[in-house]
C-alpha positions in Angstrom: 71.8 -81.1 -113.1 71.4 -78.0 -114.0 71.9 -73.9 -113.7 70.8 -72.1 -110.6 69.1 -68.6 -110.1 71.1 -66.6 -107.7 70.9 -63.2 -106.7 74.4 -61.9 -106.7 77.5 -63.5 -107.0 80.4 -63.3 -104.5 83.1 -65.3 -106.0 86.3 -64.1 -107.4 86.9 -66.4 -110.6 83.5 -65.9 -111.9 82.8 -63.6 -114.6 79.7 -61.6 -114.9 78.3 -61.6 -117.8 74.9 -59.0 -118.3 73.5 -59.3 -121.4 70.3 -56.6 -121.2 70.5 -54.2 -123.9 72.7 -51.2 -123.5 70.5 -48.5 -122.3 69.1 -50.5 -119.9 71.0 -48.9 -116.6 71.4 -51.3 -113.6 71.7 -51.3 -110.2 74.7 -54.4 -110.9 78.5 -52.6 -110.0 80.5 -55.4 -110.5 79.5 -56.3 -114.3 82.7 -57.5 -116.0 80.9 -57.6 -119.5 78.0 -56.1 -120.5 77.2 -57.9 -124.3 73.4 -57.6 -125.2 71.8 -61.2 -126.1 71.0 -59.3 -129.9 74.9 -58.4 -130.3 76.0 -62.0 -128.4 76.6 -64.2 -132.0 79.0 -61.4 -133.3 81.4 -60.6 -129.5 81.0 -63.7 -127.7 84.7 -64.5 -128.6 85.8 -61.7 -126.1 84.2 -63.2 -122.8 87.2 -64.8 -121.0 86.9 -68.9 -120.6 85.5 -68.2 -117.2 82.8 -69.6 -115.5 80.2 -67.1 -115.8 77.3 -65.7 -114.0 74.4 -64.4 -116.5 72.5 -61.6 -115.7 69.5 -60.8 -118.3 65.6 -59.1 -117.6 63.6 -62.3 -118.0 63.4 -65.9 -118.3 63.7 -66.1 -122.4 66.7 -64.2 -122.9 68.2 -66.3 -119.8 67.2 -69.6 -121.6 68.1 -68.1 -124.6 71.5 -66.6 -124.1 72.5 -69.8 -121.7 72.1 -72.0 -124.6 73.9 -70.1 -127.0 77.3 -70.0 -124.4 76.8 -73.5 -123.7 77.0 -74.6 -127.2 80.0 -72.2 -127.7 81.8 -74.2 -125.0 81.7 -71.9 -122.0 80.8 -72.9 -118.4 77.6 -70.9 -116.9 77.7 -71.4 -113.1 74.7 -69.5 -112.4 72.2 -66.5 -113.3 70.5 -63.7 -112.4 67.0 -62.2 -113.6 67.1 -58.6 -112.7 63.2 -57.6 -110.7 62.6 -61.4 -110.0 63.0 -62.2 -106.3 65.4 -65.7 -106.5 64.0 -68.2 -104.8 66.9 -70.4 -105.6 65.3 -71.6 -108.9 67.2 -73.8 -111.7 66.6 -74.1 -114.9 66.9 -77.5 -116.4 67.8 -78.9 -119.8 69.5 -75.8 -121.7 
């Protein structure tokens, strides 16, 4: 079991959660959240109880901020590296 990489997300009930820094500008429209993995320990509270899809720059802050939601209890359905062509990858053991 585990989290898989997908490029964007379709679904209604899932939340979509970027966590790049702020002046980072993306191409992503539909971001419900944008809460950089640095400022994540002190907001995490206000992401809804959703599953969420992650979106981040690279693989650490993917493994990173995954971890930290999971121990906080939320679900994370999926995730997104931004510049990284998905090849449907899945990242085990977060």
């Amino acid at each position: 079991m585990g989290i898989t990489c997908k490029n964007r997300i379709g679904e209604k009930d899932i939340v979509i959660l970027d966590l790049r820094d702020y002046n980072e500008k993306g191409t992503l429209k539909n971001v419900a959240m944008q809460i950089p993995y640095a400022y994540l320990r002190r907001h995490y509270s206000e992401i809804p109880d959703q599953s969420l899809h992650v979106v981040a720059n690279d693989r650490m802050d993917i493994n990173l901020g995954v971890r930290f939601l999971l121990r906080k209890g939320y679900s994370v359905s999926s995730f997104e590296i931004i510049g990284c062509a998905c090849k449907g990858g899945i990242i085990d053991g977060v």
